[in-house]
C-alpha positions as CSV (number, residue, x, y, z in Angstrom):
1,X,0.0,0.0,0.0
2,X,2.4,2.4,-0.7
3,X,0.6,4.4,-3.1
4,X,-2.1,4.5,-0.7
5,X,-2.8,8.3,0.7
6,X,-2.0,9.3,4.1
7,X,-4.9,9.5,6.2
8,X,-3.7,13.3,6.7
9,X,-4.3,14.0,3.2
10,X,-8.1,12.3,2.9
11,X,-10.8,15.4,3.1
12,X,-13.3,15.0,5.5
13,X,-16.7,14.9,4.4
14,X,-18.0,18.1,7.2
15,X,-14.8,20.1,5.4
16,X,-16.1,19.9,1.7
17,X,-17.9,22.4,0.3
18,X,-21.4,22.1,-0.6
19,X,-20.8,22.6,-3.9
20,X,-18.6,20.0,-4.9
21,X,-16.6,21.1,-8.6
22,X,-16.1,18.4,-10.8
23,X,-18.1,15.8,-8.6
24,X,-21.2,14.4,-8.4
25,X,-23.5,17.0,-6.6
26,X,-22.3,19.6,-9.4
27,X,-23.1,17.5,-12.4
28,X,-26.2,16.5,-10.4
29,X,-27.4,20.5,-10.4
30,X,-26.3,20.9,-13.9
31,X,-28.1,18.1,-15.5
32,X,-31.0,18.8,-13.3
33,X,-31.2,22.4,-14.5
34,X,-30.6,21.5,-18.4
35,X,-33.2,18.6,-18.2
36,X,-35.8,21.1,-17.1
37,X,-34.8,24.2,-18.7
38,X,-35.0,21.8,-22.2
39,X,-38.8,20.5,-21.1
40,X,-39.7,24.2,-21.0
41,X,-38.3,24.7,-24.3
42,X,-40.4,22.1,-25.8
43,X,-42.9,23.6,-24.6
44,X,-41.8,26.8,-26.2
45,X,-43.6,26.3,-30.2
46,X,-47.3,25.4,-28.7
47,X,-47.2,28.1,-26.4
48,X,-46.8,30.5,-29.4
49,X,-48.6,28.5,-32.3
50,X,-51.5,29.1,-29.3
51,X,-50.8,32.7,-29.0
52,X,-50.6,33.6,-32.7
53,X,-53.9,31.5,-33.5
54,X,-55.3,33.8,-30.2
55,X,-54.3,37.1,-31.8
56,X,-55.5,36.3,-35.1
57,X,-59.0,35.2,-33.8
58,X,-58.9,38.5,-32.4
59,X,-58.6,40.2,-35.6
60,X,-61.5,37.8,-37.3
61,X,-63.7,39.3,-34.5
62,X,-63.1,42.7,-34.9
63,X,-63.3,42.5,-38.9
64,X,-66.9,40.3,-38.1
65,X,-67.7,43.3,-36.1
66,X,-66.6,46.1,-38.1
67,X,-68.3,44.8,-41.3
68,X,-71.8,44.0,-39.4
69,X,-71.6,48.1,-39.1
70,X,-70.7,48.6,-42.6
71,X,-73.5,46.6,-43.9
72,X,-75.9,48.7,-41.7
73,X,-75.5,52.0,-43.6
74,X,-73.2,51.5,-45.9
75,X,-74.1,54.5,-48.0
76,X,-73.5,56.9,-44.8
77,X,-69.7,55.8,-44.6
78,X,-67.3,57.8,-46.1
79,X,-63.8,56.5,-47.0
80,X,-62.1,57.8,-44.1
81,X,-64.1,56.2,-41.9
82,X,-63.8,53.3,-43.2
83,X,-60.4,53.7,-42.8
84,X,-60.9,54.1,-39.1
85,X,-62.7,51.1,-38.5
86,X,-60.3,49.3,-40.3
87,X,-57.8,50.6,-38.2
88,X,-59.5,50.1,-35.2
89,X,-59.9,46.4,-35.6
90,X,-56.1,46.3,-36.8
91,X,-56.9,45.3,-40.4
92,X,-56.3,46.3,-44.2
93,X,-59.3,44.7,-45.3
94,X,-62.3,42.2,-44.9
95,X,-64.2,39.8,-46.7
96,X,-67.3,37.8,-46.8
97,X,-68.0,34.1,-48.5
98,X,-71.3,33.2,-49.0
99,X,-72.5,30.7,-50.7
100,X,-75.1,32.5,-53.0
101,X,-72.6,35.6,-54.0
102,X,-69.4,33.7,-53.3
103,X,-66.6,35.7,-52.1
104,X,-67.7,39.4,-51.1
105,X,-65.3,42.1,-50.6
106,X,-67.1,44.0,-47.5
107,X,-64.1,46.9,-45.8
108,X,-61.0,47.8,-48.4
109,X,-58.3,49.9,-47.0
110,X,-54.9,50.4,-49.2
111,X,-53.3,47.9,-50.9
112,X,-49.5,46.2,-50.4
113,X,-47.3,45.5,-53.2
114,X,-46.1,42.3,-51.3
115,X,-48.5,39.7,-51.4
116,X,-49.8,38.1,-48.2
117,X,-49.3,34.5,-46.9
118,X,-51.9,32.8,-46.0
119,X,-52.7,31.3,-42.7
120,X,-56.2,29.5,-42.7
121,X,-57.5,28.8,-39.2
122,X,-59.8,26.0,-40.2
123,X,-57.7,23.6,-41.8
124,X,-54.3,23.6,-39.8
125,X,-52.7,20.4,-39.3
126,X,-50.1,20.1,-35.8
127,X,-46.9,20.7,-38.1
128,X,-48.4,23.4,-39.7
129,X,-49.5,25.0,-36.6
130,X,-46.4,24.9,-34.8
131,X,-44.1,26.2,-37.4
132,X,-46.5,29.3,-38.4
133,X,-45.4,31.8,-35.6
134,X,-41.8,30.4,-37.0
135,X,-42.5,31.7,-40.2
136,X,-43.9,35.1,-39.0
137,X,-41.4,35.7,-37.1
138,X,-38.4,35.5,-39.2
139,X,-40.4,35.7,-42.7
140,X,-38.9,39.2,-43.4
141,X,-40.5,42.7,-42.9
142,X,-43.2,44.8,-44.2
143,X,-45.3,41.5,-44.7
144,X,-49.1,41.2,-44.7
145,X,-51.0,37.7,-43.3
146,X,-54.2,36.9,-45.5
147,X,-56.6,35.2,-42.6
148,X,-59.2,32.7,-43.1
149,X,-61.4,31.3,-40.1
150,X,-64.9,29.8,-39.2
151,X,-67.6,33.1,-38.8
152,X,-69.3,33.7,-35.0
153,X,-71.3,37.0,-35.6
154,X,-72.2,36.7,-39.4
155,X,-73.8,34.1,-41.7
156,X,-70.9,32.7,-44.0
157,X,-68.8,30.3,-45.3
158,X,-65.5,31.8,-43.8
159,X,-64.4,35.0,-42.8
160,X,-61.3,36.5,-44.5
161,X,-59.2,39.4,-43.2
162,X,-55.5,40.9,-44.0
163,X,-53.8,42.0,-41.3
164,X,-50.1,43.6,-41.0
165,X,-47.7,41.4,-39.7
166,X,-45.4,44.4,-37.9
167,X,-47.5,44.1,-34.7
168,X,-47.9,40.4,-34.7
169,X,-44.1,39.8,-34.8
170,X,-43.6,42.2,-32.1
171,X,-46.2,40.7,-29.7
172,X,-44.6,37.7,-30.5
173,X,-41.1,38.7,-29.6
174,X,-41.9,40.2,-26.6
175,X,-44.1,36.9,-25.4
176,X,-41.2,34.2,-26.6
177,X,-38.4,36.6,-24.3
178,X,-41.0,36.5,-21.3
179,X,-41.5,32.4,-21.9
180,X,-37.8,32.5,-21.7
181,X,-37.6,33.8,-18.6
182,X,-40.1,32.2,-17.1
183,X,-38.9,29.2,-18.5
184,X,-35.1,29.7,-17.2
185,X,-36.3,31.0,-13.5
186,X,-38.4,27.9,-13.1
187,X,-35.7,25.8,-14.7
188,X,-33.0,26.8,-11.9
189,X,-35.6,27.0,-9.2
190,X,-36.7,23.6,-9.7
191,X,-33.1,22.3,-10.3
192,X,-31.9,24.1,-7.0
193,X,-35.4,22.0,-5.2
194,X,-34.2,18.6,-7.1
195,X,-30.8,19.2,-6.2
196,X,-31.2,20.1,-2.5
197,X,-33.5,16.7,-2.1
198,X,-31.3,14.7,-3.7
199,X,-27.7,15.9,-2.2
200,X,-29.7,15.3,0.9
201,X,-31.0,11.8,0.2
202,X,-28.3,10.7,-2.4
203,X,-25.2,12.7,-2.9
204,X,-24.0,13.2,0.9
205,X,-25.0,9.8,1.7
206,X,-22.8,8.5,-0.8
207,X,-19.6,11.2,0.0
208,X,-19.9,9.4,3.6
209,X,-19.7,5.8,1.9
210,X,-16.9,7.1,-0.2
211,X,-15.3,8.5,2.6
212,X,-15.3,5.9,4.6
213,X,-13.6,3.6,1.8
214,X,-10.9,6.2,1.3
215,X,-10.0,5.6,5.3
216,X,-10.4,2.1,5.0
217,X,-7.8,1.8,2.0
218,X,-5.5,4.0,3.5
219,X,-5.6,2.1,6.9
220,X,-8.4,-0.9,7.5
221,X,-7.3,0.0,11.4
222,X,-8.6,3.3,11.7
223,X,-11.3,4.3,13.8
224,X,-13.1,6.7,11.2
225,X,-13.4,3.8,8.2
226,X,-15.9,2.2,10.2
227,X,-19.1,3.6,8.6
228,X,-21.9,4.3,11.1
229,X,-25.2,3.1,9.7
230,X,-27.8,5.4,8.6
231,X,-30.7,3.0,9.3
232,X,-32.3,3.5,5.9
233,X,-33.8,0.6,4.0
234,X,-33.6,1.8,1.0
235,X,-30.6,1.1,-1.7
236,X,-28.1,3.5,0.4
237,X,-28.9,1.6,3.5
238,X,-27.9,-1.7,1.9
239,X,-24.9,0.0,0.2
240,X,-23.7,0.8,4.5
241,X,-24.6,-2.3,5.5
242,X,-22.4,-4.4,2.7
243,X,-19.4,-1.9,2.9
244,X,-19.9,-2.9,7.3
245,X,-19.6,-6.1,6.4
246,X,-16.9,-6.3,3.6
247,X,-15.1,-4.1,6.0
248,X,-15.3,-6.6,8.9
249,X,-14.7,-9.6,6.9
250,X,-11.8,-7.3,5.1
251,X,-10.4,-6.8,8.8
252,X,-11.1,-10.6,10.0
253,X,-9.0,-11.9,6.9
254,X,-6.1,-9.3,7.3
255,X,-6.0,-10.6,10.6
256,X,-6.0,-14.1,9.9
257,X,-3.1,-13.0,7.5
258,X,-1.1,-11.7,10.2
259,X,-1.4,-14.8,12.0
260,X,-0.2,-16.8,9.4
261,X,2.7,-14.1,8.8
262,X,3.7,-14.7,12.3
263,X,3.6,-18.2,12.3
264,X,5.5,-18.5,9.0
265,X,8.3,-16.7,10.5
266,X,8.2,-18.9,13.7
267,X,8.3,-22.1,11.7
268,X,11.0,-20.5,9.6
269,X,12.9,-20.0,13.0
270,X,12.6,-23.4,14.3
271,X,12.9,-25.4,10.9
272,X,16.5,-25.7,11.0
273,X,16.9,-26.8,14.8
274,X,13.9,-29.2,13.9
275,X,15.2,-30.5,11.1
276,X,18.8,-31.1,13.4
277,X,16.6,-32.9,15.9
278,X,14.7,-35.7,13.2
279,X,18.1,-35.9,11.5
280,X,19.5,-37.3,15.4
281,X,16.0,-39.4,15.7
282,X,17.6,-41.2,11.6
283,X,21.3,-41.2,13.2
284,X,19.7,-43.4,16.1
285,X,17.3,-45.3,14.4
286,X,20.3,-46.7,12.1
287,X,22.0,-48.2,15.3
288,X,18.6,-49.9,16.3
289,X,19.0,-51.5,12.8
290,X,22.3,-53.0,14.0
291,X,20.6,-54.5,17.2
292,X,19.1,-58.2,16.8
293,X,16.1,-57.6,18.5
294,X,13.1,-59.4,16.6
295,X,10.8,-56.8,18.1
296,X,13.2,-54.5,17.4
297,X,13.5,-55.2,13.8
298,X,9.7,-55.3,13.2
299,X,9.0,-52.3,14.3
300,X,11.8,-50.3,12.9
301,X,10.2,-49.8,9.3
302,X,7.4,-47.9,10.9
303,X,9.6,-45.9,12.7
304,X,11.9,-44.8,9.5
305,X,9.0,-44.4,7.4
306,X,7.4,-42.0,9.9
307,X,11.5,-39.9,10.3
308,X,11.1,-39.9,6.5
309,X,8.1,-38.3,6.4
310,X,8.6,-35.8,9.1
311,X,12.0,-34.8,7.5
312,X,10.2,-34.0,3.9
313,X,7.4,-32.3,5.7
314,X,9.9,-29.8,8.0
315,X,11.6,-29.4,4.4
316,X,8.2,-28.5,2.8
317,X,7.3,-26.1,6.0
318,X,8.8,-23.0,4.1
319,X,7.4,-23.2,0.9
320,X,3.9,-23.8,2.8
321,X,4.3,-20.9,3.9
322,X,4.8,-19.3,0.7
323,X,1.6,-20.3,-0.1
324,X,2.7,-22.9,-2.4
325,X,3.1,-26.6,-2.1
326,X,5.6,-28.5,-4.0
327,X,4.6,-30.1,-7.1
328,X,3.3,-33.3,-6.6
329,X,4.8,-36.4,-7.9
330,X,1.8,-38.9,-9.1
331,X,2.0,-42.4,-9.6
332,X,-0.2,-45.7,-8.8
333,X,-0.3,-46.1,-5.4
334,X,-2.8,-48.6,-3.4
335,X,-5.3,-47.0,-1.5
336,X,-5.8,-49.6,1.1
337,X,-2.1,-49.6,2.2
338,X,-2.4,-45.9,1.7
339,X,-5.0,-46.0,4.1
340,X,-3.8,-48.5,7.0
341,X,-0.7,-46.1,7.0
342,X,-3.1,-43.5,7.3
343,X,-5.1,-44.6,10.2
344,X,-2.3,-45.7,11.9
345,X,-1.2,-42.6,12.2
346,X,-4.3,-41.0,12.7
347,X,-4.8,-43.2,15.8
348,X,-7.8,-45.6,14.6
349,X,-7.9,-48.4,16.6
350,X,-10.8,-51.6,16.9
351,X,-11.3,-50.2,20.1
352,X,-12.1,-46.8,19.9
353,X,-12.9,-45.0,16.2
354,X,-12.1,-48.1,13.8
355,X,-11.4,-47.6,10.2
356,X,-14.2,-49.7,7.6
357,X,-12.2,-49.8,4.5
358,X,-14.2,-50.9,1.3
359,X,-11.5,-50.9,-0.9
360,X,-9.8,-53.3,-2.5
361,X,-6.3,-54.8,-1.6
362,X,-4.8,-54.1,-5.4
363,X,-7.3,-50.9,-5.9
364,X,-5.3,-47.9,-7.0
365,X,-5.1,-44.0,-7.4
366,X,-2.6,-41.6,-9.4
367,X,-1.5,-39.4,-6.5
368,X,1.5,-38.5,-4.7
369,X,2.2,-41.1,-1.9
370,X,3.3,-38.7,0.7
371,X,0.5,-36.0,0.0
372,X,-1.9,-38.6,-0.5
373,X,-1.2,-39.7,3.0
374,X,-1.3,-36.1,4.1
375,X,-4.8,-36.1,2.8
376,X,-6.3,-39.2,4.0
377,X,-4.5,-38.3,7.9
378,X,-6.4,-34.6,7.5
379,X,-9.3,-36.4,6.6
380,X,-9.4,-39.2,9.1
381,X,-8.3,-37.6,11.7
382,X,-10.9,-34.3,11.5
383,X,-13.6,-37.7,11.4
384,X,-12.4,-39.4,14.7
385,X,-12.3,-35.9,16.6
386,X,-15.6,-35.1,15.1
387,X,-16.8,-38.2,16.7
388,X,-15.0,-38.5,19.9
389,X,-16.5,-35.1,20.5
390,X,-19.9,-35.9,20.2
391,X,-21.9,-35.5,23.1
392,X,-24.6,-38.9,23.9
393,X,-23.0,-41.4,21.2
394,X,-24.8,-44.8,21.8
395,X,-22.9,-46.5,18.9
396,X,-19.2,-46.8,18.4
397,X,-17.1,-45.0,15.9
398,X,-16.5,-45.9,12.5
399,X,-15.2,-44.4,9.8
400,X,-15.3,-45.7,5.9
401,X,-14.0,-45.7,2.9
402,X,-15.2,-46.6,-0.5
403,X,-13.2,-46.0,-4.1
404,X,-15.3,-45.2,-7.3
405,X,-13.8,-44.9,-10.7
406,X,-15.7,-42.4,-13.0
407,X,-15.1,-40.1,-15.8
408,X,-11.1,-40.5,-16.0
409,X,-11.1,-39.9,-12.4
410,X,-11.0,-41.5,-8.7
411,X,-13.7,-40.7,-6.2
412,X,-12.4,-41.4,-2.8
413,X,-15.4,-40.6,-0.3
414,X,-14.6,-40.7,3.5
415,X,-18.0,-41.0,5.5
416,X,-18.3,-41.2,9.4
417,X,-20.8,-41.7,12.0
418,X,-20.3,-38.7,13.5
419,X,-22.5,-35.3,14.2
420,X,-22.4,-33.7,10.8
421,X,-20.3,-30.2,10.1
422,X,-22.8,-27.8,11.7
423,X,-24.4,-25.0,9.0
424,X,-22.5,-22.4,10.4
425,X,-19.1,-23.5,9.9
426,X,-19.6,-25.0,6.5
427,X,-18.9,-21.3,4.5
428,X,-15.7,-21.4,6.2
429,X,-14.8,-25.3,6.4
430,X,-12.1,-24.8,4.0
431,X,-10.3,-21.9,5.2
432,X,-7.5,-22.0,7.3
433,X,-8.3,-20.6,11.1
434,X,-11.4,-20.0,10.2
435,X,-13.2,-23.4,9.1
436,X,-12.9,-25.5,12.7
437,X,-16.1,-26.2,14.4
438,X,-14.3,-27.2,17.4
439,X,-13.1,-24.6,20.0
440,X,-9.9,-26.1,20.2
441,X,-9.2,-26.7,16.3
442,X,-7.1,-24.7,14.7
443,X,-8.7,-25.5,11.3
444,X,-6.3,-26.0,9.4
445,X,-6.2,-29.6,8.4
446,X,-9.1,-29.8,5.8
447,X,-7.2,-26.5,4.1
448,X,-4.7,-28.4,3.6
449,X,-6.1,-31.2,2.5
450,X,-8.1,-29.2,0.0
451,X,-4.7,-27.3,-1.2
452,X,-3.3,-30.7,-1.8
453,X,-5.5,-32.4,-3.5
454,X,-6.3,-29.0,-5.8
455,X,-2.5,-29.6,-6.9
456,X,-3.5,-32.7,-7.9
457,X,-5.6,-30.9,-10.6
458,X,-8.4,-32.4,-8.6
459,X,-11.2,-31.1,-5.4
460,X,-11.9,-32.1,-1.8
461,X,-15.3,-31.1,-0.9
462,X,-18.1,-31.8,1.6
463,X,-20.6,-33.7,-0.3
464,X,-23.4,-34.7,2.6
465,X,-24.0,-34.0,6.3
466,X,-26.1,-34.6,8.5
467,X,-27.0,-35.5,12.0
468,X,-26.1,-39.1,11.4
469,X,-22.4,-37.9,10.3
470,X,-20.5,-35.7,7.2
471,X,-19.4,-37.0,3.6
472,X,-16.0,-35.8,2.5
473,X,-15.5,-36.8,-1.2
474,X,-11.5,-36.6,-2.3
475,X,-11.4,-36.5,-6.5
476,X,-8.1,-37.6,-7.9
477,X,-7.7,-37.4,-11.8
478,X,-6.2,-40.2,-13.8
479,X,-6.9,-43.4,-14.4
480,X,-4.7,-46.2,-12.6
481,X,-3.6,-49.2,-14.6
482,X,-5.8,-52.3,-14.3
483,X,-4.6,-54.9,-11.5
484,X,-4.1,-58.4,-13.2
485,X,-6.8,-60.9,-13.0
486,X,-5.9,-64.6,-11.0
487,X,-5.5,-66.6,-14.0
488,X,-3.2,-63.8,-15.5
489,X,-1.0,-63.8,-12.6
490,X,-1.3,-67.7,-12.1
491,X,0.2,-68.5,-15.6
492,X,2.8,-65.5,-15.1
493,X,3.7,-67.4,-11.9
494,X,3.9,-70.7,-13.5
């Protein structure tokens, strides 16, 4: 962890300021304040298609109005007041379709040399009608609209005005500029709300969880990486709760680490005087050999195998504790001798825990002979404690052992009579210092059993428990060779 800050240099969440550049809660206010602003923009064209169909209306009423009068006394109306009215309902001229006289031209006022663009009210589609106050306001100046709309005051086919554009455009103008800022004050104010409510529900929450991961990579030790809980049950609450418990388990497997640091260098200390010590135990075993002792000689063997095994094993203590086990060396070996060596030294006995082996005398595995013994001791041993331990046992101990052959592989299955693996420590079974369900195990054994047999290129695993005892299965890849049959060995004998 060298690159790791300082805990001196990690801000503190209550000495950030509430307006965070570059992080979250600023991106949060200006997403939140573009996303609204752009909704009020969309709402920009119908606002003013609306307003522009409003203002014309306006124009069709006053023209219905103005030529009601006209038709009244139209003899007693000079020119200049028709000019007036046509001026006072904002309009150059009106006319009139009927269906007996067709189109009728009712109020005339002077005449544009530019043409008007027509904008007729009763058939307008959507597109239309949101691009028309578009097109009057950047259509050019000194333009005239020709309007066509449904009558209300006057008995017609349609209504039809001409009307300056000048003061349109302007009305427009000034209505699109107040939209605007309507638009952009409620925009910002409801980005500020949505921002405020969710840097209080979301963005400090998560500058606490951050926090607290910053501490915890810099040192898992200090005080102020343990997150306090919010009590929430939503997402943010579940978030605390999983960092609490990565943290802990984070802090529970450093700590195991330590251990096993420790004791590493401890073994390292005491390897070469142990390895001194079985190299005297071999010295004095070879003058036993001289002796002429029948009980002597019988059970010398035993006692050489056993140095042999405990000098390779303080040889192999180092590289253990590098994490890495020496290669294994596979070949056939039997798994019934395999096994009485086994028991032997994992103190079976007809008396107390016996050993039921269902395996045959010239049965084989491909393994390593001294990790394959490691294995089976692990395993047989972890069985006979499991069942000397158990509290109320009305029948005695036993332990088997049955050998499958399947798939290119041998299934070794170790089953006891004991009281099972209980739930909780089967998550952990595997794990050294950590899988025991014993107070006084260190739990260590089945770990290395499983590290053994996974350098096999094969798996130890618990494959049944229950109250009437556990199922260890050990997999060993590779087929052995075929043991001869009787007759075979009969005429090779003869």
């Amino acid at each position: 962890m060298a690159d790791a800050p300082s805990p001196q240099e990690l801000p503190r969440p209550d000495r950030r300021r509430f307006f965070w550049p570059g992080g979250l809660s600023a991106r949060l206010l200006t997403l939140t304040i573009l996303f609204v602003a752009a909704g009020g923009m969309i709402a920009l064209p119908p606002a003013l298609a609306a307003y522009q169909e409003s203002w014309l209306l306006d124009r069709v009423r006053a023209a219905e109005t103005i030529s009601r009068i006209s038709d009244i006394a139209p003899e007693r109306m000079d020119l200049e007041q028709r000019e007036q009215l046509l001026q006072g309902a904002g309009v150059e001229w009106v006319a009139i379709s009927t269906p007996d006289v067709g189109l009728r031209l009712v109020l005339q006022g002077r005449k544009r040399p530019q043409r008007p663009y027509l904008v007729d009210l009763r058939q307008q589609g959507p597109g239309s009608w949101l691009v028309g106050p578009f097109n009057t306001l950047f259509g050019g100046e000194g333009r005239s609209v020709r309007v066509r709309a449904e009558p209300r005051f006057v008995e017609a086919d349609f209504v039809e005005v001409v009307a300056p554009d000048a003061e349109l455009k302007q009305e427009l103008w000034d209505y699109l500029w107040r939209l605007i800022i309507i638009v952009a004050f409620v925009s910002t104010l409801a980005g500020v709300l949505v921002y405020l409510s969710l840097n209080l529900f979301l963005v400090r929450p998560m500058q606490r969880i951050t926090y607290a991961m910053e501490r915890f990579r810099a040192d898992p030790e200090d005080p102020e990486a343990r997150l306090e809980l919010s009590g929430r049950h939503d997402e943010i609450g579940r978030a605390e709760a999983e960092l609490g418990r990565m943290q802990a388990d984070l802090r529970a497997a450093l700590n195991s680490r330590a251990r096993l640091a420790a004791l590493g260098e401890a073994v390292a200390k005491i390897n070469h005087d142990l390895r001194n010590m079985l190299t005297s135990a071999q010295i004095a075993s070879e003058r036993l050999a001289a002796l002429k002792d029948p009980k002597v000689r019988e059970a010398l063997p035993r006692l050489e195998r056993a140095l042999d095994r405990a000098v390779k094993l303080a040889s192999d203590v180092l590289t253990y504790g590098k994490t890495q086990e020496a290669a294994p060396e596979a070949r056939p070996v039997r798994l019934a001798a395999a096994l009485e060596a086994a028991a032997e030294e994992a103190r079976l006995s007809d008396e107390g825990v016996r050993l039921v082996c269902e395996v045959g005398r010239t049965d084989q595995v491909i393994a390593d002979p001294d990790q394959l013994h490691r294995i089976l001791v692990n395993l047989l041993r972890n069985a006979r404690e499991a069942i000397e331990h158990q509290q109320d046992r009305r029948e005695p101990g036993r332990i088997r052992v049955t050998l499958e052959q399947a798939d290119n592989a041998s299934l070794v299955r170790v089953a006891d009579n004991g009281p099972g693996v209980p739930p909780r420590a089967r998550e952990r079974l595997f794990q050294p210092f950590a899988g025991s369900s014993r107070p006084d195990g260190a739990g260590l054994g089945l770990a290395i059993a499983r590290e053994l047999a996974q350098g096999h290129g094969g798996d130890l695993g618990l494959v049944e428990s229950t109250g009437a005892g556990a199922v260890f299965e050990l997999r060993l890849p590779g087929a052995p060779p075929k043991a001869p049959s009787r007759a075979r060995a009969a005429r090779s004998s003869a």
